[in-house]
Residue frames as a rotation matrix with the C-alpha (Angstrom) as fourth column:
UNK 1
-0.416 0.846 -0.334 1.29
0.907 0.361 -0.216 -28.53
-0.062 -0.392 -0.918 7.64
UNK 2
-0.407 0.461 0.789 -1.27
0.047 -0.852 0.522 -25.89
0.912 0.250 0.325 6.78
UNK 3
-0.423 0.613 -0.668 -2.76
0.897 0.179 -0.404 -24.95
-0.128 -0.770 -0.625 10.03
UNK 4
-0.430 0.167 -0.887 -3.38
0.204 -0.939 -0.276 -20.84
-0.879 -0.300 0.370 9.89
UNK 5
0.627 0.700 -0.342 -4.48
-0.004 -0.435 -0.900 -18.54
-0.779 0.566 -0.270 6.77
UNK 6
-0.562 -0.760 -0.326 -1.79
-0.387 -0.107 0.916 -19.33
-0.731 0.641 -0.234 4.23
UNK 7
0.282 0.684 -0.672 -3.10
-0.951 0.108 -0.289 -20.24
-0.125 0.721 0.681 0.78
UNK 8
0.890 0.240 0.388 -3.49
-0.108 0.937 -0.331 -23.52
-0.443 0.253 0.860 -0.80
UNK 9
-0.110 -0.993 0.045 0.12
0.133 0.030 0.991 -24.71
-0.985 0.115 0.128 -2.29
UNK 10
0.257 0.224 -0.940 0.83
-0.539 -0.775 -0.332 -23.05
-0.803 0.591 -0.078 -5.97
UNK 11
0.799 -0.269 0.537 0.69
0.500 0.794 -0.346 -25.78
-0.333 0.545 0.769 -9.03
UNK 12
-0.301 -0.932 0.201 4.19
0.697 -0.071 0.714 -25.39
-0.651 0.355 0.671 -10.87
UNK 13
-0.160 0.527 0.835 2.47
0.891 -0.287 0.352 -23.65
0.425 0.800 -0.424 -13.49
UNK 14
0.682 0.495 -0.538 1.64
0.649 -0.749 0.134 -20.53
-0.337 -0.441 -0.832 -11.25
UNK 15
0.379 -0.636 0.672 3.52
0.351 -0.573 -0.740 -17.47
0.856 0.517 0.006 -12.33
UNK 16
0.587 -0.249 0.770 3.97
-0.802 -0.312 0.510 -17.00
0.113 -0.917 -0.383 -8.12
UNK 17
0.944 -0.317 0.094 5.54
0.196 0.764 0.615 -20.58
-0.267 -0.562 0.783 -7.78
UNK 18
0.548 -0.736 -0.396 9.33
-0.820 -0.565 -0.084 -20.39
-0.162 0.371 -0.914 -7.78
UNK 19
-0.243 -0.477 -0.845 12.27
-0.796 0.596 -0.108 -22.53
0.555 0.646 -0.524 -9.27
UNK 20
-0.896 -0.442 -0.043 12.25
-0.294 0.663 -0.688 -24.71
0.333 -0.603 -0.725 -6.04
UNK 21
0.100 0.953 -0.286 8.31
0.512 0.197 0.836 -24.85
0.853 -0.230 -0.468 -5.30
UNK 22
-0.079 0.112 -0.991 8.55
0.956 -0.273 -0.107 -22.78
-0.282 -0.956 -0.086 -1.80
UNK 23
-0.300 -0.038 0.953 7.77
0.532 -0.836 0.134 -19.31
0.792 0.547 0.271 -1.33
UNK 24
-0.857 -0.446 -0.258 7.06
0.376 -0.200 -0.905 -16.99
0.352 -0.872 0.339 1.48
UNK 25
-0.158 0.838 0.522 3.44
0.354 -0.446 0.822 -16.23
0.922 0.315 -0.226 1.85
UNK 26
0.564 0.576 0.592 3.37
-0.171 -0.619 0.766 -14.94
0.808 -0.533 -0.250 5.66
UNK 27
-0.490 -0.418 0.765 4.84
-0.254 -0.771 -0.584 -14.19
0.834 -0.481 0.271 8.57
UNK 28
0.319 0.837 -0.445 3.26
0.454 0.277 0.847 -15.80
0.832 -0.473 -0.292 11.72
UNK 29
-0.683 -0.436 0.586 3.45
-0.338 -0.522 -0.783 -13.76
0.648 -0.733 0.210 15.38
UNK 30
-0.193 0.535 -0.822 2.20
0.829 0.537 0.155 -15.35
0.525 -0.652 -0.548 18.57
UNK 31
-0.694 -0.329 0.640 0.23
-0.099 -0.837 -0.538 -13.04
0.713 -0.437 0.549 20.63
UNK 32
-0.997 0.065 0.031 -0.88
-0.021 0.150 -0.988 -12.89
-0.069 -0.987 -0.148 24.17
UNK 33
0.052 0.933 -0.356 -4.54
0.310 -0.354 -0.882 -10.91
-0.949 -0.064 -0.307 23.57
UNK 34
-0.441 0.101 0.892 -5.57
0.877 -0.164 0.452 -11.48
0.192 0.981 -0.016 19.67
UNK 35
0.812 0.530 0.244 -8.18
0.568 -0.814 -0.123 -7.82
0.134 0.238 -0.962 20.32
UNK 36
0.742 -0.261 -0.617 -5.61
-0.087 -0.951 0.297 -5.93
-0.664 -0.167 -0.728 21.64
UNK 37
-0.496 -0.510 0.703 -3.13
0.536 0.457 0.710 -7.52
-0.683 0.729 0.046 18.54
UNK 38
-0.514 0.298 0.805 -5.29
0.798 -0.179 0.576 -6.62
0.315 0.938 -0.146 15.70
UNK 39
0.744 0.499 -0.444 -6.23
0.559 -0.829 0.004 -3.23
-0.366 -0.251 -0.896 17.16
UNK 40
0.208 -0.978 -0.026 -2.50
0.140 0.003 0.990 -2.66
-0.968 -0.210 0.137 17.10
UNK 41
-0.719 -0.532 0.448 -1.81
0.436 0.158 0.886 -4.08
-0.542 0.832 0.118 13.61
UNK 42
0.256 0.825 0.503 -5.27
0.962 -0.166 -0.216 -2.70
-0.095 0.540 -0.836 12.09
UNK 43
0.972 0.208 0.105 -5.10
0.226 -0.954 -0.197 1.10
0.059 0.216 -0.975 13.29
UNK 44
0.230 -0.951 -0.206 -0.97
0.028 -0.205 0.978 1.32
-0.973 -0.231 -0.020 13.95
UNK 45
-0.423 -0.897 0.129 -0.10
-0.145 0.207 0.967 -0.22
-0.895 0.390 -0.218 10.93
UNK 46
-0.361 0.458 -0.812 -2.88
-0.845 -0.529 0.077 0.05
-0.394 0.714 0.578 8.52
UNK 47
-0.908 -0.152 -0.391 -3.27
-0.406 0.554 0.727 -3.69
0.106 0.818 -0.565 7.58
UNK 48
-0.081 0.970 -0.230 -6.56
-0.960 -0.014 0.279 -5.03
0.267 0.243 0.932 6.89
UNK 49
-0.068 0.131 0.989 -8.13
-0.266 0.953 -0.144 -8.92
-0.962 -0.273 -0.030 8.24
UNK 50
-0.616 -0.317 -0.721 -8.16
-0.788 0.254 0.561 -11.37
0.005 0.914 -0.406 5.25
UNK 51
0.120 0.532 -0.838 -9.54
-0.374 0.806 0.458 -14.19
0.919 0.259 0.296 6.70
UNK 52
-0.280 -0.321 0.905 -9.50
-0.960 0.072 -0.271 -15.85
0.021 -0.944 -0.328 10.37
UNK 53
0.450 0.748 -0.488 -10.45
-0.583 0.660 0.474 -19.01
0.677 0.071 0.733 11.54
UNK 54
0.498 -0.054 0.865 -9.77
-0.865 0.041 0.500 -21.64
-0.063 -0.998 -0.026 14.15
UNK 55
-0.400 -0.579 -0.711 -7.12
-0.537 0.776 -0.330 -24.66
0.742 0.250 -0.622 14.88
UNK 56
0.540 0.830 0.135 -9.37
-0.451 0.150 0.880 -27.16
0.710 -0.536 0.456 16.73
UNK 57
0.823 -0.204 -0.531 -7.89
0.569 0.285 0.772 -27.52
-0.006 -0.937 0.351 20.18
UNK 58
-0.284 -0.879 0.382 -5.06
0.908 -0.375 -0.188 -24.97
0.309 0.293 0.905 19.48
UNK 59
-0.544 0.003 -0.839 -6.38
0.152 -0.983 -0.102 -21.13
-0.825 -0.183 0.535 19.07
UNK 60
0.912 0.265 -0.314 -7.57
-0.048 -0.691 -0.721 -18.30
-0.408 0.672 -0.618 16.99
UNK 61
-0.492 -0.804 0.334 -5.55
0.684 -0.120 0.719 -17.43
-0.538 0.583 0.609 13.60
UNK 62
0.616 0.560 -0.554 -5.93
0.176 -0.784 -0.596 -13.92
-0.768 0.270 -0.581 11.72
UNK 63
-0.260 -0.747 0.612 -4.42
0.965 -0.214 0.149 -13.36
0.019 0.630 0.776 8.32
UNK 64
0.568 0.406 -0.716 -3.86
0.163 -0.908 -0.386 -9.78
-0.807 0.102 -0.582 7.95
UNK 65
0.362 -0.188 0.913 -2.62
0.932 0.075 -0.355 -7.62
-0.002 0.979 0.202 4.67
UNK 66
-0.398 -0.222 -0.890 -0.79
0.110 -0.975 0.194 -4.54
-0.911 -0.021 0.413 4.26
UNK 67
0.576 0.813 0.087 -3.37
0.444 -0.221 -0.868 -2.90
-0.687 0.539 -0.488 1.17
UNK 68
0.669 -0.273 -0.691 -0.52
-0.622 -0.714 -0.321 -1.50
-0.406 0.645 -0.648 -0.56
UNK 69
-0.339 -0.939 0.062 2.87
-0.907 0.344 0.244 -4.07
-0.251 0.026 -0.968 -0.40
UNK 70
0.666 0.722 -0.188 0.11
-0.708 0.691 0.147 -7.04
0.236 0.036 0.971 0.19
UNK 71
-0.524 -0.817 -0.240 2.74
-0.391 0.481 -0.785 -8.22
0.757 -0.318 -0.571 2.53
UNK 72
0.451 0.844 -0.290 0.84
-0.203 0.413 0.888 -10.81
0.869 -0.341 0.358 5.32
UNK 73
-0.426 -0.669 0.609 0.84
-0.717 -0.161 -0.679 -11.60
0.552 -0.726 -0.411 8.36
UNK 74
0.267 0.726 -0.633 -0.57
-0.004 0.658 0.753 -14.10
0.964 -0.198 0.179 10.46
UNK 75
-0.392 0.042 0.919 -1.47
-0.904 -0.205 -0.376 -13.05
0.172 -0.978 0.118 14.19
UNK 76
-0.032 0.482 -0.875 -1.93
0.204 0.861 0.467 -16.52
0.979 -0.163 -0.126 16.24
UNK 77
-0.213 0.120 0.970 -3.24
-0.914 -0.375 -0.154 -16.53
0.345 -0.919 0.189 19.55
UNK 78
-0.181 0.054 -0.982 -2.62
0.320 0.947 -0.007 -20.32
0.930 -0.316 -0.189 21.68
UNK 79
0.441 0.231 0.868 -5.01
-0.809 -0.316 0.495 -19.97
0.388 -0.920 0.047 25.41
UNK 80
-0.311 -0.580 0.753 -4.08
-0.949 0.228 -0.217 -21.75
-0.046 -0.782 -0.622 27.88
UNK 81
0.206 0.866 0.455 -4.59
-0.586 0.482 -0.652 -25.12
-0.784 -0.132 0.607 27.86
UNK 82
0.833 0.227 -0.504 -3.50
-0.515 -0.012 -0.857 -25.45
-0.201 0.974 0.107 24.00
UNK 83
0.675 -0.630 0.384 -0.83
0.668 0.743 0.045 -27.79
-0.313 0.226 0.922 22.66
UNK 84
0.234 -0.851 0.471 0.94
0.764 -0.139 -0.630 -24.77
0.601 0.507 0.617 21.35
UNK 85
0.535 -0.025 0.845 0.74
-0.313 -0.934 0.170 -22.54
0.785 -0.355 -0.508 23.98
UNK 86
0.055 -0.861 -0.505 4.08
0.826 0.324 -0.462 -22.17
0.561 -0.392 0.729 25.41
UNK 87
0.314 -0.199 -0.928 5.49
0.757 -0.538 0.372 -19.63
-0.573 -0.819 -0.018 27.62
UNK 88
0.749 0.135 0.648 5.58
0.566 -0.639 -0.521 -16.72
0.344 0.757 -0.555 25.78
UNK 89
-0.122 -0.749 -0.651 8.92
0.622 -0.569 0.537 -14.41
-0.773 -0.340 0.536 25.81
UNK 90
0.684 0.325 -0.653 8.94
-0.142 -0.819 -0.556 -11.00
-0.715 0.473 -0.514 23.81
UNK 91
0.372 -0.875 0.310 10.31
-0.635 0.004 0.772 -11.34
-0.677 -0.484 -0.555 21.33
UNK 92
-0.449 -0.552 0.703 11.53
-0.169 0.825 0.539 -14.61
-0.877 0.123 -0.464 20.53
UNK 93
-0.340 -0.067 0.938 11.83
0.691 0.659 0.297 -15.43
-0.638 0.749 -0.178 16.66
UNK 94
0.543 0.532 0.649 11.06
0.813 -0.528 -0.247 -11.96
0.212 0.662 -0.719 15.52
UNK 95
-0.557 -0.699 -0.449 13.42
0.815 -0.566 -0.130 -9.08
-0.163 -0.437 0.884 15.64
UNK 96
-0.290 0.381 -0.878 11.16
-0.355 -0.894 -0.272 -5.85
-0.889 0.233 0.394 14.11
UNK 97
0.128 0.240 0.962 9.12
0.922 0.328 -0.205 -5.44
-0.365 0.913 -0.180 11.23
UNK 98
-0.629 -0.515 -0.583 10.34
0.411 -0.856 0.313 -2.86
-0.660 -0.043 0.750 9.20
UNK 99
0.018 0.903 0.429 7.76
0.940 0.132 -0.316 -0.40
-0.342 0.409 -0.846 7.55
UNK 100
-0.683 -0.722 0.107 8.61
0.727 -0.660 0.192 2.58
-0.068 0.208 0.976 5.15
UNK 101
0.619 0.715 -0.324 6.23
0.713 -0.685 -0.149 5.79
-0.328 -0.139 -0.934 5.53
UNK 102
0.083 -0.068 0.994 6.59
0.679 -0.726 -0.106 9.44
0.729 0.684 -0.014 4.24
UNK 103
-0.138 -0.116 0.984 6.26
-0.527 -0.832 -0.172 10.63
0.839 -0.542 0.054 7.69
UNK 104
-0.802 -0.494 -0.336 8.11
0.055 0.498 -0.866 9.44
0.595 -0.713 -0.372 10.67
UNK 105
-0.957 0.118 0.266 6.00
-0.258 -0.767 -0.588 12.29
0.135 -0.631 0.764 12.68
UNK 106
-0.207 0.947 -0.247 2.60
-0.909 -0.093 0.406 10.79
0.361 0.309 0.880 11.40
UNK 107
-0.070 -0.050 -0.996 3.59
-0.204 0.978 -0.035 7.46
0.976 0.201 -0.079 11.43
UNK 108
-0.555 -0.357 -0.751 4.21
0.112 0.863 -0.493 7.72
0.824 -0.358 -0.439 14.54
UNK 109
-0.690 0.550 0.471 1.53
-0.717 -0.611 -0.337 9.67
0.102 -0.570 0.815 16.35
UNK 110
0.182 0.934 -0.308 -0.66
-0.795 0.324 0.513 6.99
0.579 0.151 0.801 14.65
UNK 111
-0.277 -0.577 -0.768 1.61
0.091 0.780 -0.619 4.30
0.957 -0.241 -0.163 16.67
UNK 112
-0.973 -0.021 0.229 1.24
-0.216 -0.260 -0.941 5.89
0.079 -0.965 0.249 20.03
UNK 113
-0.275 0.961 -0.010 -2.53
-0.890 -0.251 0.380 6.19
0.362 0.113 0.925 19.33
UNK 114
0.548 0.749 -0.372 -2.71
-0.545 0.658 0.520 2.66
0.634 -0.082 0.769 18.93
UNK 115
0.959 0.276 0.060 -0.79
-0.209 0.552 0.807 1.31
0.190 -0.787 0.587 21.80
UNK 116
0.636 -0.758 0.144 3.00
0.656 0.433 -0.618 1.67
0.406 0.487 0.773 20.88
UNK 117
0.630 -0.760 -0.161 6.03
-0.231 -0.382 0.895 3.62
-0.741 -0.527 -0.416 23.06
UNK 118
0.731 -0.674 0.106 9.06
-0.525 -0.655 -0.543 5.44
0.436 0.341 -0.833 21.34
UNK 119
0.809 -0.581 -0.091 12.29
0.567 0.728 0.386 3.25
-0.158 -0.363 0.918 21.80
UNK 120
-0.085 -0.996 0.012 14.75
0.598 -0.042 0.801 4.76
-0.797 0.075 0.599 19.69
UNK 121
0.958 0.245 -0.147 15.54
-0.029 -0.430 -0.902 7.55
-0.284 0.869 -0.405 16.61
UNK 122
0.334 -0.569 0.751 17.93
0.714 0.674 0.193 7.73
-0.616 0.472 0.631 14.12
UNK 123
0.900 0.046 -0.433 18.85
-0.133 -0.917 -0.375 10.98
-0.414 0.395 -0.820 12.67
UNK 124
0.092 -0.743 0.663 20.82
0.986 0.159 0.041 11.63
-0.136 0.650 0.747 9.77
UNK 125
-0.816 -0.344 0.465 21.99
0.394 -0.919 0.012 15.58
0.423 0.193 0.885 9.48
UNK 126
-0.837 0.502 0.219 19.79
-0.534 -0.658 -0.531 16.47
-0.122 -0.561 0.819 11.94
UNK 127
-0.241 0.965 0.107 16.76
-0.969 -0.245 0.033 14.59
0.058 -0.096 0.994 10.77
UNK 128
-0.259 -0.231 0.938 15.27
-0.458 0.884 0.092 11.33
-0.850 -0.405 -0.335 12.17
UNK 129
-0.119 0.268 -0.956 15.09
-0.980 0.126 0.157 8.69
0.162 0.955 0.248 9.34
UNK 130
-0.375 0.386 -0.843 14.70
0.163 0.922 0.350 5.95
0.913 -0.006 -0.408 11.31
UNK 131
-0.261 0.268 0.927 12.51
-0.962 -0.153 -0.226 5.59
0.081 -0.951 0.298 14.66
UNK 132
-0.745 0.366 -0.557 11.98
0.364 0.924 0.120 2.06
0.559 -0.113 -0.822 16.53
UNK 133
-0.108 0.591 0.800 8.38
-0.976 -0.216 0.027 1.50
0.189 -0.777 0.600 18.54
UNK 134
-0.958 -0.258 0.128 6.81
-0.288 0.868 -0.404 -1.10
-0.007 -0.424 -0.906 20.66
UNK 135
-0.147 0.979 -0.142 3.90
-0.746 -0.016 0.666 -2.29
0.649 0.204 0.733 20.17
UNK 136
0.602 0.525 0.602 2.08
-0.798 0.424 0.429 -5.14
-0.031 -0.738 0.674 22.37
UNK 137
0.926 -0.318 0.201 3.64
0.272 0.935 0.229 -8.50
-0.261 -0.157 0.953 23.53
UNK 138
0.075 -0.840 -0.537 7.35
-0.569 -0.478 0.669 -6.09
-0.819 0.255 -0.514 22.48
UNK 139
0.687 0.235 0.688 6.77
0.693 0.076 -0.717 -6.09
-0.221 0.969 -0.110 18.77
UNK 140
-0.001 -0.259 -0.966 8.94
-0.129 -0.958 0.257 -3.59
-0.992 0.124 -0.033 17.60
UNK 141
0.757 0.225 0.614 8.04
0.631 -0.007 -0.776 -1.97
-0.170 0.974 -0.147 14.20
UNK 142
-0.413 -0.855 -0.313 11.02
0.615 -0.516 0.596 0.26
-0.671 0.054 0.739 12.44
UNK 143
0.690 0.701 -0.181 9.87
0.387 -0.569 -0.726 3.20
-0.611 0.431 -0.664 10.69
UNK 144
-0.597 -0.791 -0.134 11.93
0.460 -0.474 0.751 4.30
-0.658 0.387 0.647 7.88
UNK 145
0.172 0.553 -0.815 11.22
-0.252 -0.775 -0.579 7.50
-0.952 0.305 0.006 6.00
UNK 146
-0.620 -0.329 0.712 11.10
0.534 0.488 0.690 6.96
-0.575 0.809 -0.127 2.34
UNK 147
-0.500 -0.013 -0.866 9.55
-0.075 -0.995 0.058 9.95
-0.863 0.094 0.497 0.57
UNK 148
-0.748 -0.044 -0.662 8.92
-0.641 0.308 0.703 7.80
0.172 0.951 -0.258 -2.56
UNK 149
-0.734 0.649 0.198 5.95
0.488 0.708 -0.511 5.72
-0.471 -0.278 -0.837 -0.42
């Protein structure tokens, strides 16, 4: 069932469809407060809205895009009231997204900015190469350094 911002399904023929006809096109994350979400994922993480749009009697859906990987996401938000809006536990059905940056130090100033607390680092000879944060509803994004971004 198509309910959110995924695309239309890819004819065999596509050079995206694979052997089996399925593919991954997004990534869906329930969240509590869609503004303070896509503040989060906009200025934290850099991705950009695609498209949004509504599941009558259900919620709000945002595809978003990382501008470089054009890896997606889809931020859903179910108010009260809604058929899918369940108790919400951090968490659940999402361990971290992991996201590779040239600088931990940047990366993560720009985290804090937008709403995100320091969990954990990783240091290899002395220097961190991995750092976890939190972001809203306990998202947690992994930063890994990768010089080559």
């Amino acid at each position: 069932m198509l309910t959110g911002g995924g695309r239309p399904p890819r004819s065999a023929k596509s050079p995206l469809a694979s052997a089996d006809g399925m593919h991954l096109d997004y990534a869906g994350l329930r969240v509590t407060n869609l503004p303070r979400a896509l503040a989060f994922v906009e200025n934290g993480l850099g991705l950009k809205e695609l498209r949004r749009g509504k599941v009558p009697g259900a919620g709000t859906w945002v595809l978003m895009e990382d501008p470089v990987s054009h890896q997606r996401i889809e931020l859903n938000h179910y108010p009260k009231g809604s058929k899918f809006a369940t108790p919400y536990v951090a968490g659940e059905g999402l361990d971290h997204l992991g996201v590779r940056v040239t600088s931990i130090a940047a990366a993560g100033r720009r985290l804090r900015k937008a709403g995100a607390r320091r969990l954990h680092a990783v240091r290899w000879r002395g220097t961190v190469v991995v750092e976890y944060w939190e972001g809203p509803d306990g998202l947690w994004v992994e930063l890994i350094v990768d010089p080559a971004v």
